[in-house]
N, C-alpha and C positions, 0 to 999 in steps of 0.2 A: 521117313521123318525121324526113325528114333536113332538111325543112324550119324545122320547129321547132328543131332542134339549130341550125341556119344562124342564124338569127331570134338564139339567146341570145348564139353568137360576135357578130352584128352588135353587139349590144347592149352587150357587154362592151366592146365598145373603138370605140366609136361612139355618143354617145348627149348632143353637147352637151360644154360645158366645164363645166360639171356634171357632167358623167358621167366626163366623165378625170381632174375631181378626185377624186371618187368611187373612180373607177379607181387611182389610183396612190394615195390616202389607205389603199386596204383591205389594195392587193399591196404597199405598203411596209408595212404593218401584220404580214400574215401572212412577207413575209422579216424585220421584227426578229425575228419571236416564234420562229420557224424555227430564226433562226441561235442567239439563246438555247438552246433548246431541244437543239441540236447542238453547244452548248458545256459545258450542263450533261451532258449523255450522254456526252460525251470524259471529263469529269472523272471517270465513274465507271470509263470503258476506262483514264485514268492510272492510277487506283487498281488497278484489274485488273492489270495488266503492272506496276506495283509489287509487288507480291502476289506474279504468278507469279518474277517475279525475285529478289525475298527469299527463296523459298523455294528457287530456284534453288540457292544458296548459304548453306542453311542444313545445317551437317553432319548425316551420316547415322552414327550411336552404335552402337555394340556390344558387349554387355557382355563375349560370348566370340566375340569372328567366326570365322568356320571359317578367314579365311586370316589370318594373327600381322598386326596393323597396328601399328607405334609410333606410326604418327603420334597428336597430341593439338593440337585446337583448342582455345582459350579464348576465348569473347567477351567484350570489356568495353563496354559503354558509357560513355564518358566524356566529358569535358566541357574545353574550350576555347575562351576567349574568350565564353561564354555558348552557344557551339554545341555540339551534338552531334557527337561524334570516336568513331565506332564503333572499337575496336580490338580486332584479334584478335590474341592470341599464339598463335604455329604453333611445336609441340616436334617433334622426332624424324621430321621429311619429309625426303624423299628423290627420285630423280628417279622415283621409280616410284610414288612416292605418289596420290592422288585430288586434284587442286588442284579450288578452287572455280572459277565462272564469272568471265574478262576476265581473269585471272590466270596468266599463263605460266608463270612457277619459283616454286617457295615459296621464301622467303627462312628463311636459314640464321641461326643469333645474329650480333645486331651488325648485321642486314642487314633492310631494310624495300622493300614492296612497298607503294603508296597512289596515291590516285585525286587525279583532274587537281587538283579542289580545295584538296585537303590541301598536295598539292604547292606551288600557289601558295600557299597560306597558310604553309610553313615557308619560303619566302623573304620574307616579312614579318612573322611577327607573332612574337617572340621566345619567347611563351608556347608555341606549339605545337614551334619549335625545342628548346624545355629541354625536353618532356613529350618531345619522338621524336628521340632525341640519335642512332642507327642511320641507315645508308649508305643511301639508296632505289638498288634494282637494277632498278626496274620501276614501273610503272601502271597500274592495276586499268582495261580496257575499260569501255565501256558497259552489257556483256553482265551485269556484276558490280557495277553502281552503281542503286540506286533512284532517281537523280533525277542533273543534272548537280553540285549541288553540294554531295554528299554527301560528308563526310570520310571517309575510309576508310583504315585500314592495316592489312595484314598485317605482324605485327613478328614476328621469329624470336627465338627466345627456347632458354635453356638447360632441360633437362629439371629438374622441379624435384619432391621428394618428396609425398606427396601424405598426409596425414594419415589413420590409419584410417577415421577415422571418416567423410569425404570421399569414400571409392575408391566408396561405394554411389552416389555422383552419378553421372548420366549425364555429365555434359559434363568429367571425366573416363575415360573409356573414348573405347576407340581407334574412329578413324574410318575406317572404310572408304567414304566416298564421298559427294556430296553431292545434295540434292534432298528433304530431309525435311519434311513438310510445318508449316504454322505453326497454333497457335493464338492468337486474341486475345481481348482485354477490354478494357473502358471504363478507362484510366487509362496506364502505361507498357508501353508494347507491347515485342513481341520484336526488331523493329526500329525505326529511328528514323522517325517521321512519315508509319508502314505502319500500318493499322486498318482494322476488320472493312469490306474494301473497297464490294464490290456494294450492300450491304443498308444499312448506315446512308445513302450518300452520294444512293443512287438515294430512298427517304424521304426527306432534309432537301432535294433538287431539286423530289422531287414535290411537297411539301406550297409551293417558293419560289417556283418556275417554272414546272410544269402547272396548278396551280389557277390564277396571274393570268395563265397561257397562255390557258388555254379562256376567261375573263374577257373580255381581249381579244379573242382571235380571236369572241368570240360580240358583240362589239362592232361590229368592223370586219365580221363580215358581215351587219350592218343598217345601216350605212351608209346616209343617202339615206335610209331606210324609207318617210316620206311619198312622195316622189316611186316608189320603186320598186311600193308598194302600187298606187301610182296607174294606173303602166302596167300591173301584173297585172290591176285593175280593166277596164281600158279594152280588155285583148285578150279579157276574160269576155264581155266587152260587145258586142263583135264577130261572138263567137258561136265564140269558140276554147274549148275543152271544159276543164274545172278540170284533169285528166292532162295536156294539150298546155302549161297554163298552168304548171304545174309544171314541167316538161321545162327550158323555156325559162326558168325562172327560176333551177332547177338548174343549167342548163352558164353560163349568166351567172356565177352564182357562184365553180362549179367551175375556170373557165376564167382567171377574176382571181385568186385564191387559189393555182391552181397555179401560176399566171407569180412572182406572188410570194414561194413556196415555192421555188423554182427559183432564185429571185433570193439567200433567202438562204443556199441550199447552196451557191451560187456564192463568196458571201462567206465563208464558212467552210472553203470549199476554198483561197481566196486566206492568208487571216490565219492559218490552223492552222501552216503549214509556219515562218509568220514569228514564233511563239512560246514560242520556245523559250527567249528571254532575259527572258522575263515572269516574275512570281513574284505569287503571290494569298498574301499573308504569307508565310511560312517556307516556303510550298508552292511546290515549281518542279517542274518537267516536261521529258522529253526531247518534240521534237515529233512523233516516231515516234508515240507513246504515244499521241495523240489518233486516231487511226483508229478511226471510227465502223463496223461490222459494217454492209455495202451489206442486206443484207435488214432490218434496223433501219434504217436512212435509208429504206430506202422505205416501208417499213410508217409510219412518225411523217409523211411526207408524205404518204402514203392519207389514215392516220388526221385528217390536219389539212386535207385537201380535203371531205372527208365528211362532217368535224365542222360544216366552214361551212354544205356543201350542205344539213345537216339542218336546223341555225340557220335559214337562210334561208327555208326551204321550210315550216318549220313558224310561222317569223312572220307568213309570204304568207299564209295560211290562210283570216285575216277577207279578206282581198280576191277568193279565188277563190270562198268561198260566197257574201257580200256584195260583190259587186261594185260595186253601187250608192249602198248608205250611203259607200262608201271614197271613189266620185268626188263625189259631195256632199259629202266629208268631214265625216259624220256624226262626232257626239262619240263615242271610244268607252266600252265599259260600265265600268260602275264597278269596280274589281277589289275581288273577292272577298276575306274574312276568312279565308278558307282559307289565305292566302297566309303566316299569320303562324303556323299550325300547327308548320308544321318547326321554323322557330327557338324558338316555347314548347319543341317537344318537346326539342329539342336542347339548350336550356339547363336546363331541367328534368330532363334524363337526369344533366346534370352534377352538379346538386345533389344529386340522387337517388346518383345514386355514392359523393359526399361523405359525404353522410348517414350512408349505409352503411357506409361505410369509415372513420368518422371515431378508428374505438377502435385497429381491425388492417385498414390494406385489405386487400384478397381480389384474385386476379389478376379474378374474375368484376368488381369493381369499378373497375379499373385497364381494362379492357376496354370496361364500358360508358361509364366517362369517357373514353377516347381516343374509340369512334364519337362521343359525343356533342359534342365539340369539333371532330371534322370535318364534322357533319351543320349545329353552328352555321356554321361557314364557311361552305360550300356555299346555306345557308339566307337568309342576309343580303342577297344581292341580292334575290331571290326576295317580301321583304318589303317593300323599297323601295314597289311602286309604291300598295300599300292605306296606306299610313301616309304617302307624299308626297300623296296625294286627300284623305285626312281633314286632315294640315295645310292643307291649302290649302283645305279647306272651313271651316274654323277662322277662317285670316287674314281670310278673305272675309265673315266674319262680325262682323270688328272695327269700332268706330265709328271714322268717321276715317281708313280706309286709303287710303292717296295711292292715286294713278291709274298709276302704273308695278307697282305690288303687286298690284293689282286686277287689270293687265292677266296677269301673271305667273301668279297663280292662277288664273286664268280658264283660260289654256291649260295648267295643270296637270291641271285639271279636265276640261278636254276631250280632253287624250293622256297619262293619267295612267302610260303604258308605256314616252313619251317618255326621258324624265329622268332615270328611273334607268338609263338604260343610259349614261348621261356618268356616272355617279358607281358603279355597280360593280366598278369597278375599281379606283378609291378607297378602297373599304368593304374589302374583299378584300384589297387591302393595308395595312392598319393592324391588322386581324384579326391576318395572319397573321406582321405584325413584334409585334405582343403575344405569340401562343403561342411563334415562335421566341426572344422575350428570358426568356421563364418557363423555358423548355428549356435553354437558356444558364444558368439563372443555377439553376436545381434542379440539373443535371446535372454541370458544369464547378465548382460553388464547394459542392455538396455540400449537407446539408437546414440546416444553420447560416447559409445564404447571409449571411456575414462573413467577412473574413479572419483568418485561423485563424495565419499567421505573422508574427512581431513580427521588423521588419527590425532592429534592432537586439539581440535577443539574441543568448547565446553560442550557439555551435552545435556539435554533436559529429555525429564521422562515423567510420568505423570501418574499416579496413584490410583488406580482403579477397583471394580466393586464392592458389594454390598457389606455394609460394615461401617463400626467408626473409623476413623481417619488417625494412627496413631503419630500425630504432628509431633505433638511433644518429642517421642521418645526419637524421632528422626532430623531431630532438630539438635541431637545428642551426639550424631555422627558427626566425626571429622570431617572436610571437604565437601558437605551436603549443605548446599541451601535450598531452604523451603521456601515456595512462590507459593502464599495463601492470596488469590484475588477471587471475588465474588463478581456476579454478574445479577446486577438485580435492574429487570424491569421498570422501564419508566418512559412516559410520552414526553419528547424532544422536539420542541416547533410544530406543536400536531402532529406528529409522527410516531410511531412506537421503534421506540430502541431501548439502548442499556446504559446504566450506570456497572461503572468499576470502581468495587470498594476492596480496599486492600491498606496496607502500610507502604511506603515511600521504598523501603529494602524489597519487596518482594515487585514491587512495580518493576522500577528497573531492574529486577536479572530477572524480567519476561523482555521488558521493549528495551530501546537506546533511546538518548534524548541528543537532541541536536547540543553543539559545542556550546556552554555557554549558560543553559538551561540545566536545573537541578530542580528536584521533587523533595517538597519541606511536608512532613506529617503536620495534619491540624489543619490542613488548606486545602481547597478544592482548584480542578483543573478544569480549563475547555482541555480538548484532545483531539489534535488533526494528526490523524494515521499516514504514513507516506505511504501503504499501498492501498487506498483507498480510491477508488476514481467516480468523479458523482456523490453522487447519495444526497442525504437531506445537509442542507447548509450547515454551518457552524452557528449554533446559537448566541444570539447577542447579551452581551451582559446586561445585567439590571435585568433579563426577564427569568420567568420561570421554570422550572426542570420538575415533574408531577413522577412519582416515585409513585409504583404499583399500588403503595401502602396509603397511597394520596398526601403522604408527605411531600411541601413544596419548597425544590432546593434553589436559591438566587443563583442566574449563571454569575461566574465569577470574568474578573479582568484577565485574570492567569492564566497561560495558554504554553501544552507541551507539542512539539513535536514531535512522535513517534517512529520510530525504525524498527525493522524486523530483528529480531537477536534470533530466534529461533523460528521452523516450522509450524507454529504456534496460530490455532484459529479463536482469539478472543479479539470483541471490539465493545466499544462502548463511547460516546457524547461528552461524558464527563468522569473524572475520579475521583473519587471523595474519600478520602485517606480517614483512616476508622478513629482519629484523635479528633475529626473535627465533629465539631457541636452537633450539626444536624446529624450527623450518626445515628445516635441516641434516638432519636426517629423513627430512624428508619426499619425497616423490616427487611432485615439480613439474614437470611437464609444461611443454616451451618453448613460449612465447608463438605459436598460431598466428596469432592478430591481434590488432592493438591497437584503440588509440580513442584519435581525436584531439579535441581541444578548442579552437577556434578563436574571434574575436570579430567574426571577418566571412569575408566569400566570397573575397577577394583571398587573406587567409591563405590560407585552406584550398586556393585554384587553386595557391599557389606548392608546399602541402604536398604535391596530385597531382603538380605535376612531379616532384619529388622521386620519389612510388614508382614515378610512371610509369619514370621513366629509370634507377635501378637495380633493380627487378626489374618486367620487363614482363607478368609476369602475373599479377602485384597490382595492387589499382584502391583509388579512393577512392568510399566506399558515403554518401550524402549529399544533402542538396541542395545542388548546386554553380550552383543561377539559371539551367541551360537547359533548356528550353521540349521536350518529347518525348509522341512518341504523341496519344492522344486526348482531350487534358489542356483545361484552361479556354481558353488564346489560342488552340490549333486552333479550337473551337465558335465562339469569338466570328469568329474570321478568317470560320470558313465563315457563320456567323449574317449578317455583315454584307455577305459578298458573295451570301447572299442574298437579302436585303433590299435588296440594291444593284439587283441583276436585277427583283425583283417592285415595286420603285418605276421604275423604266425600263419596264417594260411597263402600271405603273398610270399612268405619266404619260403615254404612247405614247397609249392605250385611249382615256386623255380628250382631249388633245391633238384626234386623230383626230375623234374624236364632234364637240367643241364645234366644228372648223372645219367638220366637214361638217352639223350643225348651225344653222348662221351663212348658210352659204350657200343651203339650204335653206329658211330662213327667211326669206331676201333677201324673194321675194314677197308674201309679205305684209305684211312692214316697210314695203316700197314702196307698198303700199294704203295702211299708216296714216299715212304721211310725205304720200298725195295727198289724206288728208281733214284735212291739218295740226295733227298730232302731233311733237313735237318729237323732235330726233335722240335727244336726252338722254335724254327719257320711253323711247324704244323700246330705247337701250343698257338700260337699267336696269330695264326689263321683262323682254330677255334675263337679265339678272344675275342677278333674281330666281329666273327660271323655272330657271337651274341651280343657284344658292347655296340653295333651300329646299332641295331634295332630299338635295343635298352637305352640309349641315349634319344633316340627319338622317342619311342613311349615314356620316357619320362619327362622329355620337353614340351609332349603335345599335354601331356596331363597337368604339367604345370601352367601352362598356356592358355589352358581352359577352367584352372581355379581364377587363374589372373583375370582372365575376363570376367568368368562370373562376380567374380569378387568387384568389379570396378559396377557393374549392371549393380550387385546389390548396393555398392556404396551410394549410387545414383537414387536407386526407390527409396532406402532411409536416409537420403538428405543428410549423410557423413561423408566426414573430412578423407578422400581416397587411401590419404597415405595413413591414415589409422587404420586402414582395412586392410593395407598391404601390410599394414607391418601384425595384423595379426596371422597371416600367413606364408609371413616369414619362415617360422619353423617347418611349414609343410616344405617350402622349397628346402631347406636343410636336409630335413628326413629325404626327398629325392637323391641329393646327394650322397646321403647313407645308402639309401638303395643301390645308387650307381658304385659304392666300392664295394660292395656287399655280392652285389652280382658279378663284379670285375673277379673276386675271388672265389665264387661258386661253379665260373666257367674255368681258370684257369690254374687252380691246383688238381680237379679231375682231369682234363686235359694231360697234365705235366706228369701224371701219377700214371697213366695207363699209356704208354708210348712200349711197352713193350711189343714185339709183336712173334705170335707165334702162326704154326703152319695152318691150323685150322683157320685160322683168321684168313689165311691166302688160300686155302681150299674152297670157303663156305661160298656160294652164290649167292 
């Protein structure tokens, strides 16, 4: 036994400059794919220790705590400069209070506590100065920031009344302590640029990075394959036992793949600590945070030593039974039609889902379309080598085929197992930038895939928590109009509904009135809503309208029609504009919030400062243009970095093949250059022999976006050609792949045409 183990080390690093090409083509193969593989499994430990740190410092609520707490957090999300500016207002802390994590004193009114960030940005940018006009006493640790350059402030704030109806909020009650745990969803999370960590991130790596991982690595460990068939042959032949021939072909493998593997944990040991000032879009990292779990690093290095050694040992197979056809280098068999089973079935599962699903999907259908889009992935290589034989039994059948065509099919024909393993990786990657741009563009733009907001409408946003309402001074902005309308209780025809009390300016820039019709202060309205459908009648004039207050208002002759101006959920029977008489009556509740009306985002960022700075625990409720959570530019950021990875390792895979390939091929080129064959005809026989295959694996994998792509437009009830044209660009990227390959086959090719006498010696 220790023989044979000796024999495959010899082998591994001893075997010819052939062989240390070989050698370092496979072990720099298996360290890119490593070190990938150890970048994308950090990214989900960043997510991880984002996670547990948010939660770190999310308050812990109490509606009745057995010990009296005053203290009261408010979080706001908001927004500066297009960034996200977490802000929490801290009321009623003391030195005995619960402070969050990285946070030493809670700050007092007037007085602010923020992270390094925030910090440097209020010595620059005058925006964030006028939103946080308070004294910073302090800076939030690491221990209390999700990433380095998260904005952050604790701002102390005066206690402020809290309206009945409000006190049932949790994030109203008093906090006794922090560490509560979070929940998330697809859209605005609880924190800025936190989402359902483990589970989505480990999914969109798997499906970017271990599928064209195992691509590649099943690549690079057939490297050579004719020559290495050759020496398994040749020790059968000897009379070494098919077990001994295995052994040895195993730690050959084993033995490159782990130097390799070694090589790029090395490398990831080096660059991990040095990236801390990197950012993958809006996405940054402490470099603590990438510490990969040591029993996880060794297990994905097992697992990627053993994935070779199986690869390898199971290609060897024809040469330890046939040992003899392999050193005659018999042609071999034709591949089976079986081979095309899985991909029928797997695209056939899809339509079959579609089908199904086309009235109401069913999760049953949602289910059998996800396997079957993974079964097509997986399937695509696997079909290459029966459909590269029949083309090339086709070309060869053409009248007129030039003599470099001829020769190309010919050796299609006779290692029809060849070829596609240059171009697998290829396939595989265009596959899996098509399903990644559908996921994108379903999930991030929603099942309308168009954009849904008009940059230049007006916009309205609405003033929320606890605090007074600084109307006045926002009434002082340029471009800002204030919508003050009330909503006060009152029974309508025996019915319980509402009155809308407001001024005639702020009425209309909430609704539209039909052509024709205007709103005069001092007079009351009937009020028919145009999306209202149903509900209690329009009350007749001459009767009564019973205000909570038991004040009784006459319905009036005057009648507005209503339109939507904005997404806006208020209704109300009647309006009773605050000049008219019964007013005075009434019991009008002061304005807990308003609504601003603006005609772009600068307005509205100068109208936040404003509430930010007099009362800090009021926000602006809105789209204010910053980018949060697990919204459309996260998925594309992550979509493209990784497609950025699975084209580096589809390029690597081929790269790899076509030089080892090239060189391999040297021998027999040199045969046909001594029976005077021209250099040209033999480039371009190589060309042929990888660009047929390569054009068929990139037609079947765009063939198979196309369809999925047409199945899903069918289950979300979208326009086809909005689906097609979001994966447009994957078919482009095909075409990048195909000139990409065209020039990986035939500058090695055209560069190694020399030929010397070893080349015409070696067997």
């Amino acid at each position: 036994m220790r023989r044979w183990i000796w024999l495959g080390l010899r082998l591994s690093i001893g075997s010819g400059r052939g062989g240390v090409l070989r050698t370092a083509l496979m072990s720099s193969g298996a360290a890119l794919g490593v070190l990938l593989v150890l970048a994308s499994l950090a990214v989900v430990s960043v997510a991880g220790a984002q996670h547990e740190r948010a939660e770190a410092r999310t308050p812990v609520r109490q509606e009745q705590p057995a010990d009296p707490s005053a203290l009261r957090v408010y979080d706001i999300e908001d927004v500066v400069g297009g960034r996200v500016l977490r802000r929490t207002a801290v009321t009623g802390g003391d030195a005995t209070s619960p402070r969050p994590p990285g946070v030493a004193v809670l700050p007092a009114p007037g007085e602010m506590v923020v992270s390094p960030a925030l910090r440097d940005l209020l010595a620059t940018d005058p925006r964030a100065a006028g939103r946080l006009p308070q004294r910073v006493i302090g800076t939030v640790d690491p221990a209390g920031l999700l990433a380095p350059d998260e904005l952050l402030a604790y701002v102390g704030a005066p206690s402020a009344p809290v309206a009945p109806e409000d006190r049932m909020l949790d994030e109203h009650w008093p906090v006794t302590g922090f560490g509560h745990p979070l929940g998330y969803a697809l859209g605005l999370g609880a924190g800025p640029d936190v989402f359902t960590p483990a589970r989505i991130l480990a999914g969109a790596f798997g499906l970017f990075v271990l599928v064209p991982f195992g691509v590649f690595l099943a690549t690079c460990a057939r490297l050579s394959a004719s020559t290495r068939d050759r020496r398994i042959a040749a020790l059968r032949l000897l009379g070494v036992s098919a077990r001994q021939a295995t052994l040895v072909n195993a730690v050959e493998t084993g033995v490159v793949t782990l130097g390799g593997a070694l090589l790029g944990l090395a490398l990831f040991a080096v660059l991990a600590p040095l990236s801390e000032g990197w950012r993958i879009g809006r996405l940054h990292w402490y470099a603590a945070d990438l510490g990969v779990p040591v029993p996880l690093v060794v297990g994905m290095v097992a697992v990627t030593v053993a994935y070779a050694v199986v690869i390898g040992v199971l290609a060897t197979r024809p040469a330890r039974v046939n040992p003899l056809a392999v050193r005659r280098d018999a042609p071999s068999s034709r591949p089976g039609v079986w081979r095309l089973l899985p991909l029928l079935a797997g695209l056939g599962g899809a339509v079959l889902a579609g089908w199904s699903g086309r009235h109401e999907p069913s999760q049953r259908d949602a289910l059998v379309f996800a396997l079957s889009m993974l079964l097509t992935g997986l399937a695509l290589p696997l079909a290459l080598p029966t459909l590269g034989y029949a083309a090339a039994a086709l070309v060869a059948r053409l009248p007129g085929t030039p003599v470099w065509l001829e020769l190309a099919t010919a050796r299609l024909r006779h290692a029809p197992g060849v070829a596609p393993r240059l171009v697998a990786a290829f396939t595989v990657m265009i596959y899996v930038a098509g399903m990644g741009s559908l996921g994108v563009s379903l999930i991030a733009d929603d099942r309308g895939l168009s954009p849904t907001n008009d940059p230049g409408a007006r916009r309205m946003y609405q003033v929320l928590g606890p605090g007074p309402v600084p109307a006045a001074e926002l009434r002082q902005v340029p471009g800002v109009q204030v919508v003050d309308l009330v909503s006060v209780p009152a029974t309508v025809s025996g019915e319980r509904d509402y009155l809308i009390v407001g001024d005639c300016a702020d009425f209309t820039g909430m609704f539209t009135l039909d052509p024709g019709e205007s709103c005069v202060d001092g007079r009351t309205y009937r009020l028919v809503h145009q999306f209202s459908f149903g509900g209690a009648p329009l009350p007749e004039p001459g009767a009564e309208v019973v205000a909570q207050s038991g004040t009784r208002i006459p319905v009036p002759e005057q009648i507005l029609h209503l339109g939507i101006r904005f997404d806006v959920s208020m209704s109300g029977r009647l309006l009773v504009t605050r000049q008219a008489p019964v007013t005075a009556a009434l019991d009008v509740p002061p304005s807990s919030s308003v609504h601003l009306v603006t005609n772009d985002r600068a307005t509205a960022d100068r109208a936040a400062q404003v509430v930010a700075a007099q009362v800090p625990t009021r926000y602006l409720q809105g789209d204010l243009g910053a980018r949060r959570g697990f919204d459309a530019e996260l998925l594309v950021t992550l979509l493209v970095a990784g497609l950025t990875l699975s084209f580096v390792l589809g390029i690597g895979a081929f790269a790899a093949a076509a030089i080892d390939r090239t060189v391999e091929r040297r021998r027999d080129n040199a045969t046909l250059a001594v029976v005077g064959t021209s250099p040209r005809t033999i480039t371009a026989g190589e060309v042929g022999f990888g660009i047929l295959p390569l054009v068929i694996g990139l037609g079947l994998a765009s063939l198979a976006t196309i369809t999925i792509a047409a199945v899903l437009a069918g289950l979300f009830d979208v326009d086809r050609a909005q689906v097609f044209g979001r994966i447009a660009p994957t078919l482009w990227l095909a075409g990048g792949a195909l000139a990409v390959g065209l020039v990986l086959i035939a500058v090695p090719a055209w560069l190694t045409q020399r030929i010397t006498a070893e080349q015409l010696r070696r067997p």
